[in-house]
Backbone as numpy.savetxt, mean C-alpha at the origin, in Angstrom:
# Nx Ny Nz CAx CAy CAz Cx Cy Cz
1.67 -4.96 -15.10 2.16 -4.26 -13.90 1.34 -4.69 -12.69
1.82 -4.42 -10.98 1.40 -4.77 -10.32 1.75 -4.62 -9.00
0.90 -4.19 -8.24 1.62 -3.76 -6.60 2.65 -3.95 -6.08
3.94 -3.34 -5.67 5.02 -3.51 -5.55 5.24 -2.32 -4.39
6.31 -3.43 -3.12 6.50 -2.75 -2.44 8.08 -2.99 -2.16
8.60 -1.53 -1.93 10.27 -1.71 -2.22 10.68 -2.50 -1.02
11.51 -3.36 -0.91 12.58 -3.54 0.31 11.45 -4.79 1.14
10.34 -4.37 0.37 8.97 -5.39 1.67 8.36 -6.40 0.69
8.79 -6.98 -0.26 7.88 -7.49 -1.07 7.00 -8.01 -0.60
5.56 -8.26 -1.07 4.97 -9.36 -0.72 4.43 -9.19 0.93
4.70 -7.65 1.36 4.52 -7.62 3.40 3.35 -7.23 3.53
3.12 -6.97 4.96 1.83 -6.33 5.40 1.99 -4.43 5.64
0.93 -4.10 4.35 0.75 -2.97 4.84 0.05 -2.24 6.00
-0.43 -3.52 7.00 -0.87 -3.24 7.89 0.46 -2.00 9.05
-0.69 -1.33 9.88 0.20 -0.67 10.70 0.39 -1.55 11.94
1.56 -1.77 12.28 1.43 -2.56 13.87 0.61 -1.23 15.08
0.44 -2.11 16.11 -0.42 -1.12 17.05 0.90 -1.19 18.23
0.75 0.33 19.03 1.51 -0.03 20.23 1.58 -1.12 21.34
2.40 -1.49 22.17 2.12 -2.28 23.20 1.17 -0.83 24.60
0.43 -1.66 24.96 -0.41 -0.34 25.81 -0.99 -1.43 26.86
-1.95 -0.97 27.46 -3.04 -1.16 28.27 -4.00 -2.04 26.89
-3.87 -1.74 25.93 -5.27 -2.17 24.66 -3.68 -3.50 24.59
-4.75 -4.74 25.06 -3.23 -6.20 24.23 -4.23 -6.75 23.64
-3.73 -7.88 23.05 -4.19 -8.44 22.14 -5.49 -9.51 22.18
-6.64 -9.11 22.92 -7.60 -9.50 23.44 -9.02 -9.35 22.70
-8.33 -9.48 21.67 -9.67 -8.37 20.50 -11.49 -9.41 20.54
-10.91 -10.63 20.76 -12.34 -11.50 21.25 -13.06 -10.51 22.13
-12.91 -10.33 23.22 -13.30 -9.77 24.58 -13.67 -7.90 24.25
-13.13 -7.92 23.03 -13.24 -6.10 22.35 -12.63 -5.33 22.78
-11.36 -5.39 23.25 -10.12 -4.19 23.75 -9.75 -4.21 22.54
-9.02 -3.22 22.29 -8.29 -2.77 21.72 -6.78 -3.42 21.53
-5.99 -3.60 20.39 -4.78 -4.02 20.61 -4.32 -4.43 18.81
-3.52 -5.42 18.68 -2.89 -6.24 17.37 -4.18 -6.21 16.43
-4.53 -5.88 15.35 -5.15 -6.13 14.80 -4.84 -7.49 14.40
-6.46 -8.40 14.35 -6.40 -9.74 14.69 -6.51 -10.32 13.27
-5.61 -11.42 12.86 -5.82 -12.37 11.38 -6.83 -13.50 11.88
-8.20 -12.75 11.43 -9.28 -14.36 11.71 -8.81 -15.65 11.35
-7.58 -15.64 10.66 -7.73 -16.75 9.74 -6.46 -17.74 10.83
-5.73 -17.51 11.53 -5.12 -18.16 12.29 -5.26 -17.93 13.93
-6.38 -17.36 14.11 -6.57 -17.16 15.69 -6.18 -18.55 17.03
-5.68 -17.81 17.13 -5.45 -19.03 18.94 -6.20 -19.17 20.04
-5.97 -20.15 20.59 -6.62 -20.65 22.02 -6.57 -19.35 23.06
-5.32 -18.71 22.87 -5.49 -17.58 23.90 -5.93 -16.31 23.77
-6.88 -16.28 22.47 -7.18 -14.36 22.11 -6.12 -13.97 21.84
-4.65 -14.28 21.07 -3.99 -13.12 20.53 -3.95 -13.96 19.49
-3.44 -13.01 18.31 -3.05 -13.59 16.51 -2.40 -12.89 16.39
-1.55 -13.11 15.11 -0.85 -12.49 14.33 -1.79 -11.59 14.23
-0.70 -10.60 13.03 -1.59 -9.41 12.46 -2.16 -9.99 11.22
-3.61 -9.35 11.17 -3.77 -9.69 10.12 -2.96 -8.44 8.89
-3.06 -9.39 7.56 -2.14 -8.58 6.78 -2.89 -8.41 5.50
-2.16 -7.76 4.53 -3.00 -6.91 2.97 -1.29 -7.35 2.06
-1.65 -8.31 1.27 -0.36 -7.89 -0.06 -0.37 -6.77 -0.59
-1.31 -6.43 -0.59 -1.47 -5.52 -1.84 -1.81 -5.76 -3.09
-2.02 -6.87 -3.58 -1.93 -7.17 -4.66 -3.58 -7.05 -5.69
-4.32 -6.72 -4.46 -5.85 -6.47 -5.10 -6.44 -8.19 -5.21
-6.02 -9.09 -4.92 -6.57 -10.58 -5.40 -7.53 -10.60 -3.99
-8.46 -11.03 -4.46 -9.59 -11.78 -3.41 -9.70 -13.14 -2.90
-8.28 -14.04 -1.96 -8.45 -14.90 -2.03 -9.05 -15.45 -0.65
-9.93 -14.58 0.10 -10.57 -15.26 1.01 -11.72 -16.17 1.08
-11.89 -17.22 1.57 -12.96 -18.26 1.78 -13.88 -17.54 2.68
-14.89 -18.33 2.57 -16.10 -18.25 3.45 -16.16 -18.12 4.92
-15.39 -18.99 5.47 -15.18 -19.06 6.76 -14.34 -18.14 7.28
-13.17 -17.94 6.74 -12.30 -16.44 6.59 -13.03 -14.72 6.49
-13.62 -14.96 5.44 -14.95 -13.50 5.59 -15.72 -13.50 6.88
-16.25 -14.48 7.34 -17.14 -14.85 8.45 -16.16 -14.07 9.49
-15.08 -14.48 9.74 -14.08 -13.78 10.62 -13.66 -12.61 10.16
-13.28 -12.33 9.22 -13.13 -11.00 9.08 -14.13 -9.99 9.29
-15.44 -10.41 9.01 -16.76 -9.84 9.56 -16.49 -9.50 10.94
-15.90 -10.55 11.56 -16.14 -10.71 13.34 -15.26 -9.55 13.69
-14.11 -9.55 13.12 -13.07 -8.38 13.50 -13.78 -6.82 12.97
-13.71 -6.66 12.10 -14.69 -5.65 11.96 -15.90 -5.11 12.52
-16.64 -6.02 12.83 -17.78 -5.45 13.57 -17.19 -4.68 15.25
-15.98 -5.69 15.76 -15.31 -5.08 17.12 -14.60 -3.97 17.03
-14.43 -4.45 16.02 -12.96 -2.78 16.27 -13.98 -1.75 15.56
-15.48 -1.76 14.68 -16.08 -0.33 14.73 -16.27 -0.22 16.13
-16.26 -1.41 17.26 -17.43 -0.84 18.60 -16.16 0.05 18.90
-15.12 -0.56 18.82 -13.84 0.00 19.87 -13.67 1.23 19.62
-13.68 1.52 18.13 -13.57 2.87 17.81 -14.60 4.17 18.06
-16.20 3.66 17.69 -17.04 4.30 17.78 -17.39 4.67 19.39
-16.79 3.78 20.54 -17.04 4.08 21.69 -15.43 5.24 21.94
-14.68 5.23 21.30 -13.58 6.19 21.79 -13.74 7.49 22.30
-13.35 8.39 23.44 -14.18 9.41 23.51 -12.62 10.37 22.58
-11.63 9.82 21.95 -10.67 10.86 21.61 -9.92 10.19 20.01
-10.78 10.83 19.23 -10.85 10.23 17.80 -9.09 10.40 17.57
-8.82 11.67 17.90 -7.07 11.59 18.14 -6.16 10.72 18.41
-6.39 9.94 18.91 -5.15 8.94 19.95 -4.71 8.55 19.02
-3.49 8.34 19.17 -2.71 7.89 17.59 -2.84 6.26 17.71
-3.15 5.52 18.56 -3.76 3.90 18.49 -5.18 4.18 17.84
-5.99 5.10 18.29 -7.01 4.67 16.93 -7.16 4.95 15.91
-6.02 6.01 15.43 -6.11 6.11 14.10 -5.41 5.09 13.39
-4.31 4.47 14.17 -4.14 3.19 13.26 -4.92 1.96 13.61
-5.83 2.27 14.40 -7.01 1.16 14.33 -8.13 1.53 13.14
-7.91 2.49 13.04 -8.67 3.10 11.70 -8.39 2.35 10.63
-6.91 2.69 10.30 -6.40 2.38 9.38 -6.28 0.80 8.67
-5.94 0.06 10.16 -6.13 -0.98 9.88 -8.14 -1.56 9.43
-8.81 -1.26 9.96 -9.83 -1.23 9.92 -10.60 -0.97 8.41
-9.43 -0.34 8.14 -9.91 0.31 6.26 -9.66 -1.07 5.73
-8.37 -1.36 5.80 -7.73 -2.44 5.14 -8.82 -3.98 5.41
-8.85 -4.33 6.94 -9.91 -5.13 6.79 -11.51 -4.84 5.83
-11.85 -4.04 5.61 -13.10 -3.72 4.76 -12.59 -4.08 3.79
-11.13 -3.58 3.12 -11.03 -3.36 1.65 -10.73 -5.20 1.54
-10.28 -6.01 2.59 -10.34 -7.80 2.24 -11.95 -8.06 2.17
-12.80 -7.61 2.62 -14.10 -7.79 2.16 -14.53 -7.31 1.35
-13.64 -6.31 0.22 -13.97 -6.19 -1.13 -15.52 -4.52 -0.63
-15.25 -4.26 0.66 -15.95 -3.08 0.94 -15.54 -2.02 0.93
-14.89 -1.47 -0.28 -14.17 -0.43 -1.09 -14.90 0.78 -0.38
-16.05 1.17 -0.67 -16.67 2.38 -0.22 -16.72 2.10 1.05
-16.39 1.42 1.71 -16.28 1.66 3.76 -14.73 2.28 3.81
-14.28 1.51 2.89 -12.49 1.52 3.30 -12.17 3.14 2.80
-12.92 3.05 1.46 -12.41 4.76 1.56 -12.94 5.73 2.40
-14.29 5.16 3.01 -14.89 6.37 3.70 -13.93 6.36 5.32
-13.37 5.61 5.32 -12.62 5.86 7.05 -11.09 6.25 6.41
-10.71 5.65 5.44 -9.46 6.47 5.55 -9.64 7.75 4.98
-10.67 8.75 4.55 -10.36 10.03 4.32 -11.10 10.72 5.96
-11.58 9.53 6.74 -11.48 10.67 7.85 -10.65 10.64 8.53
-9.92 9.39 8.38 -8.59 9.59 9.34 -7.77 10.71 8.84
-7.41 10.94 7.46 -6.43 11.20 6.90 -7.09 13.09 7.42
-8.24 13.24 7.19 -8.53 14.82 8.02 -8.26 15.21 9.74
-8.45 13.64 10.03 -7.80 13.95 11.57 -6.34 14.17 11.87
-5.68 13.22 10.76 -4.35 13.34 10.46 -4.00 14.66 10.26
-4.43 15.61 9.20 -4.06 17.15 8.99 -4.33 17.68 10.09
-5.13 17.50 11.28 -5.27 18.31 11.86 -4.32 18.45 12.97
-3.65 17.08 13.72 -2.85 16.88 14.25 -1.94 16.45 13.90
-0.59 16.23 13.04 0.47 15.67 12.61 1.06 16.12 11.44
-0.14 16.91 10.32 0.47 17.22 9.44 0.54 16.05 8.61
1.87 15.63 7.88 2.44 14.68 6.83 3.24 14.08 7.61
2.94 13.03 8.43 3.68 12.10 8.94 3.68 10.70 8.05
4.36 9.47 8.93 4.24 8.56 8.21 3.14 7.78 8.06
2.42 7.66 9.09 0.78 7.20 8.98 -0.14 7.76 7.81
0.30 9.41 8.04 -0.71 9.62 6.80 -0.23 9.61 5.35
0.88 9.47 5.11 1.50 9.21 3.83 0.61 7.79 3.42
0.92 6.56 4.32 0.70 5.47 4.41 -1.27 5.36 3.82
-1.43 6.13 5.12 -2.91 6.26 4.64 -2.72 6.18 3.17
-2.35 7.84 2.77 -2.63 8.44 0.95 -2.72 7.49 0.23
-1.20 6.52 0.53 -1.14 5.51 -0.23 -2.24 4.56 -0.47
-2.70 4.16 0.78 -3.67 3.10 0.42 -5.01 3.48 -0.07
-5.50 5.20 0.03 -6.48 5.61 -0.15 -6.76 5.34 -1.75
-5.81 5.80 -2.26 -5.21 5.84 -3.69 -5.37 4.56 -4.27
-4.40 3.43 -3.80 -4.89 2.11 -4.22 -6.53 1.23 -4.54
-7.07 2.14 -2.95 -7.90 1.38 -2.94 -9.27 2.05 -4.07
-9.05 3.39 -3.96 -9.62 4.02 -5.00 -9.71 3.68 -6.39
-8.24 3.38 -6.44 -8.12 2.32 -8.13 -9.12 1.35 -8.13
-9.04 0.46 -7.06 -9.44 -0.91 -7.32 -10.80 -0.63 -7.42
-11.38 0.07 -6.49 -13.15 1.02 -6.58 -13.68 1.59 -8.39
-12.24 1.58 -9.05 -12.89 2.34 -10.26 -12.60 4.15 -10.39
-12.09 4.68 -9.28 -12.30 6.16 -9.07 -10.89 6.17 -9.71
-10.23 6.10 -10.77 -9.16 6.32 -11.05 -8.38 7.81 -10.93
-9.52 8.29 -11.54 -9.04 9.99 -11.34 -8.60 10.49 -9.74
-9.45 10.05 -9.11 -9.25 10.86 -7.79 -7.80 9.94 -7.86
-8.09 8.90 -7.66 -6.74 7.96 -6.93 -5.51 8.02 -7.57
-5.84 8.62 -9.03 -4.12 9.39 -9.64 -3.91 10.64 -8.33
-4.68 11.13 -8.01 -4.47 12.78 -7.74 -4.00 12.59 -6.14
-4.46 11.22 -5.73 -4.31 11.12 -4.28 -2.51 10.66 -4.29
-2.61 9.73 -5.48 -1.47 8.98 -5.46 0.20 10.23 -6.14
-0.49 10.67 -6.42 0.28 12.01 -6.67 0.77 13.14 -5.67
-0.13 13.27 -4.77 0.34 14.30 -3.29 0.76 13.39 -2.57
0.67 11.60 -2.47 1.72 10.91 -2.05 3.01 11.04 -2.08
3.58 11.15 -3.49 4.74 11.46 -4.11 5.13 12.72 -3.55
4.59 13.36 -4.05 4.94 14.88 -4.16 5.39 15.01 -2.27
4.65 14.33 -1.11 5.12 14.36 0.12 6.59 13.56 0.45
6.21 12.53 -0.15 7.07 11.52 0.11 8.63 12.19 -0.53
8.59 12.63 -1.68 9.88 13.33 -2.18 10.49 14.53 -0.71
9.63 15.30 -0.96 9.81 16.57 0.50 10.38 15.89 1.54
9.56 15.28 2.21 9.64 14.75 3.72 11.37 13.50 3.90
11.22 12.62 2.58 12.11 11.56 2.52 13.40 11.64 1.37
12.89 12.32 1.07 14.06 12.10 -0.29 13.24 11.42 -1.14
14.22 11.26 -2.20 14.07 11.11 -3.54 14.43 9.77 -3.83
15.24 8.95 -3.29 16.08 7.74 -2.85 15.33 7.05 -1.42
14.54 7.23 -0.97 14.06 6.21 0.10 13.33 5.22 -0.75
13.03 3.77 0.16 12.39 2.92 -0.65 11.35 3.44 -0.91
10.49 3.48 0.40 8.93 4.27 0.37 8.28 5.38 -1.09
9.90 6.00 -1.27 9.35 7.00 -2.26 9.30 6.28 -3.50
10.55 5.46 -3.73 10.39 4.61 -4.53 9.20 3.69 -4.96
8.66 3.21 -3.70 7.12 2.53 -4.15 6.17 3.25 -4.52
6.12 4.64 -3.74 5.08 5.73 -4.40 5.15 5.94 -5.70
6.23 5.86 -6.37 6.50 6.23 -7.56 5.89 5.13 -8.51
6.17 3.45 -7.90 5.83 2.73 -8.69 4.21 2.66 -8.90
3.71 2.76 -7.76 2.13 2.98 -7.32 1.81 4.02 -8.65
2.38 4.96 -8.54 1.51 6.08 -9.46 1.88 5.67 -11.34
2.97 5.17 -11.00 3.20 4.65 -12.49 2.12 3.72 -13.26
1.69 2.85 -12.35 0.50 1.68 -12.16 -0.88 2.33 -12.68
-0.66 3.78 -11.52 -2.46 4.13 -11.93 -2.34 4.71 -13.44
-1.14 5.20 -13.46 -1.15 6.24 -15.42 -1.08 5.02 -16.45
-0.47 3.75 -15.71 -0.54 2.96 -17.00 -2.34 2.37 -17.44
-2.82 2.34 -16.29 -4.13 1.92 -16.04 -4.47 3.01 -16.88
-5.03 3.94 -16.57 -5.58 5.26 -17.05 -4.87 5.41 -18.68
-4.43 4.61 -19.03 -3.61 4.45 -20.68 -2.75 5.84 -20.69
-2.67 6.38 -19.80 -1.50 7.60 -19.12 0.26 7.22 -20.24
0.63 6.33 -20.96 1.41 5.31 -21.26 3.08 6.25 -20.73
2.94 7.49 -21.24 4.12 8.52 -21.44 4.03 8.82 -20.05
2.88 9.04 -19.13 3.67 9.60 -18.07 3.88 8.24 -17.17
3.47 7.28 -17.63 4.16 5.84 -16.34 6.04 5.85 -17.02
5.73 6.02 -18.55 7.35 5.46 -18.76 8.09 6.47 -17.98
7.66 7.62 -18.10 8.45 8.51 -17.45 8.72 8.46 -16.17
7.76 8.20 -15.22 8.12 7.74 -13.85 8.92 6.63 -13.20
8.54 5.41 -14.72 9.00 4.23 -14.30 10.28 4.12 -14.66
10.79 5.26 -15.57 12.32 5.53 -15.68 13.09 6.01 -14.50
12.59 7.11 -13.95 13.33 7.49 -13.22 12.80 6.21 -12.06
12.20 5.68 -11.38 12.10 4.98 -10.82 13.34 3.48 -11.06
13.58 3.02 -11.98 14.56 2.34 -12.06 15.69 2.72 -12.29
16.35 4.05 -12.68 17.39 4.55 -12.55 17.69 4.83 -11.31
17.22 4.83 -10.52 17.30 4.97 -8.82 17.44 3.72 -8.12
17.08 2.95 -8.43 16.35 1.52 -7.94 18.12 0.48 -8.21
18.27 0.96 -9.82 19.53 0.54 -9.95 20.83 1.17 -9.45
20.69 2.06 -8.69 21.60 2.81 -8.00 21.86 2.86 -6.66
20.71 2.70 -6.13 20.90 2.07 -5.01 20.64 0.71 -4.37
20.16 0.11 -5.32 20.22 -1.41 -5.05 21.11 -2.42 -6.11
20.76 -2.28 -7.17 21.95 -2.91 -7.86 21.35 -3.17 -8.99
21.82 -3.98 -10.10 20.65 -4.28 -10.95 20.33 -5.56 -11.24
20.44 -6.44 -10.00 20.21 -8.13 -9.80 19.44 -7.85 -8.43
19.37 -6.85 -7.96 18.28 -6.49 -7.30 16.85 -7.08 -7.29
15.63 -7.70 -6.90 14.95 -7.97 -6.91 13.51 -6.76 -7.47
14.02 -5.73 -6.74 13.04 -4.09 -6.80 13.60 -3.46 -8.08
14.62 -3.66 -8.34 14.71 -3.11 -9.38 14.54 -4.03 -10.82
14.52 -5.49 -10.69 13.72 -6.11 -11.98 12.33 -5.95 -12.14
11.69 -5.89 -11.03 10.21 -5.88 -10.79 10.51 -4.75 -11.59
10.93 -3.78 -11.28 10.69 -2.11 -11.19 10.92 -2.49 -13.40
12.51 -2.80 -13.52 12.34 -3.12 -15.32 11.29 -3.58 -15.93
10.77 -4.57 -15.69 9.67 -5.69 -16.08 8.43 -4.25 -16.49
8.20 -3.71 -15.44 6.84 -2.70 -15.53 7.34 -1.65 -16.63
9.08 -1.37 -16.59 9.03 -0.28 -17.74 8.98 -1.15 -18.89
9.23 -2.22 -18.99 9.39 -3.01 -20.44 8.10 -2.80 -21.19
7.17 -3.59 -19.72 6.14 -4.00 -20.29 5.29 -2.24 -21.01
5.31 -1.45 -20.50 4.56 -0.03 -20.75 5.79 0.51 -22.27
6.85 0.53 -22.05 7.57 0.57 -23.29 6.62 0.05 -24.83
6.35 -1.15 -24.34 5.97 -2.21 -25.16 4.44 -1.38 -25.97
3.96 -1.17 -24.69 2.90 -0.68 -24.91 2.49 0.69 -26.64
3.87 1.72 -25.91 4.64 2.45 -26.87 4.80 2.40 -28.07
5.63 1.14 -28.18 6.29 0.89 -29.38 7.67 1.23 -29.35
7.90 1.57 -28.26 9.52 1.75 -27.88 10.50 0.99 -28.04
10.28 0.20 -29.06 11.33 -0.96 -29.23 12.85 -0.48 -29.06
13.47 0.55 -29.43 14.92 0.47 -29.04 15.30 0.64 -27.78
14.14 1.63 -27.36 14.57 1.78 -25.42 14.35 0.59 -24.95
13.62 -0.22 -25.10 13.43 -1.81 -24.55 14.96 -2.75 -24.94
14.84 -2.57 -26.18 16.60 -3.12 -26.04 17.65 -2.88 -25.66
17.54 -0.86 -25.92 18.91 -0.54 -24.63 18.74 -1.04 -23.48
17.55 -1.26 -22.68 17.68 -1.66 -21.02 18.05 -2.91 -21.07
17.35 -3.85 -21.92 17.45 -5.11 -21.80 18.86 -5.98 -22.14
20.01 -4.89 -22.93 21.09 -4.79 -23.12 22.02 -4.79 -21.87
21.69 -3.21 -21.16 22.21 -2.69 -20.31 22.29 -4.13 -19.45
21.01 -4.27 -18.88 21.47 -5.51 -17.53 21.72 -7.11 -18.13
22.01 -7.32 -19.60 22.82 -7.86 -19.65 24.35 -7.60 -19.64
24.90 -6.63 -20.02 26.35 -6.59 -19.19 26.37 -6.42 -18.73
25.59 -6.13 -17.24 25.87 -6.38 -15.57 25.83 -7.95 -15.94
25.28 -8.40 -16.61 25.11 -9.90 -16.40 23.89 -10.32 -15.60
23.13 -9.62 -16.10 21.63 -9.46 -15.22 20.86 -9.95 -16.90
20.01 -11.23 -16.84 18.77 -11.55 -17.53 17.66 -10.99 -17.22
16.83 -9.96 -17.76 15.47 -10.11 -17.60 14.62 -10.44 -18.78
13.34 -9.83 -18.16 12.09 -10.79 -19.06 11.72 -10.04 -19.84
């Protein structure tokens, strides 16, 4: 099994930043795009930098060196803010987690997204930022080792994401796959199949079952099936999307 994001495969969970007064000048230390060291330009703006998700560490030396550089600016930018509120720095926060967690600085990344995520309750409630946060708090918690907390985080994800979105949005859909991930980790085996069922019974319903999200989404129940010993439920599915005329693995 493995990080999966519905409708985005493979995207940046980064948050984009508004267009404002803060542009994309992050050399000079304004505020603005969170900057990808790794393709910077002649004029101070970059792309965003971005996160697969996928937990792999494939940055070089010279790449960390820059990611260092971005990080060290955007703590000044933040730590000089006089209004921890502004909803640009909490997704400078956010992004800011994510750059730590590419430097493999797990305990920075969780320590700013649980203060965002308290600034978040205090002003917004369960919006989409802080869902977003949960999510990554959760992930990144896995990858730290804290499995327990990061089931429990990755769980009031869900449990929001159902309320707020439905039951059928992609988003909830990835929450679902996310938490399936941490129970299979946690040898949880019964409660991932269970999630990862209803997760592809949805997945195939509203996307199809040559769908891309919803093979990913099979593949993870197969593989945890497997785990089981579930051999006939593995052949009913693997049945099933063959008469759609769907092969999987």
């Amino acid at each position: 099994m493995g990080p999966f994001i519905y409708g985005t495969l493979l995207s940046s969970y980064f948050v984009p930043m508004e267009e404002s007064p803060w542009t994309c000048d992050l050399r000079n230390g304004k505020p603005g795009d969170l900057q990808d060291p790794q393709v910077a330009s002649n004029d101070g703006c970059t792309d965003e930098l971005t996160d697969d998700g996928t937990g792999d560490d494939d940055t070089d030396g010279d790449s960390l060196a820059a990611y260092l550089e971005t990080v060290t600016r955007y703590e000044a930018i933040i730590g000089n803010s006089k209004n921890k509120r502004d909803p640009e720095i909490l997704k400078m926060m956010y992004n800011l987690a994510l750059a730590y967690r590419r430097l493999r600085q797990l305990t920075a990344a969780v320590a700013i997204l649980k203060d965002m995520l308290e600034t978040l309750r205090e002003v917004s409630g369960a919006d989409d930022l802080s869902l977003t946060a949960m999510g990554a708090l959760g992930r990144i918690s896995l990858e730290r080792g804290d499995i327990q907390y990061g089931i429990s985080v990755l769980q009031g994800e869900l449990e929001s994401r159902r309320k707020i979105q439905g039951d059928d949005h992609p988003d909830t859909l990835n929450a679902m796959h996310d938490l399936g991930e941490a129970y299979y980790r946690d040898g949880m085996l019964k409660e991932a199949a269970n999630i990862e069922h209803e997760c592809l019974e949805r997945s195939w319903r509203i996307f199809g079952p040559a769908h891309l999200d919803t093979l990913v989404t099979a593949e993870s129940l197969l593989h945890t099936l497997g785990g089981l010993g579930r051999i006939n439920e593995i052949e009913d599915i693997t049945r099933g999307f063959a008469d759609a005329g769907v092969t999987i693995n």
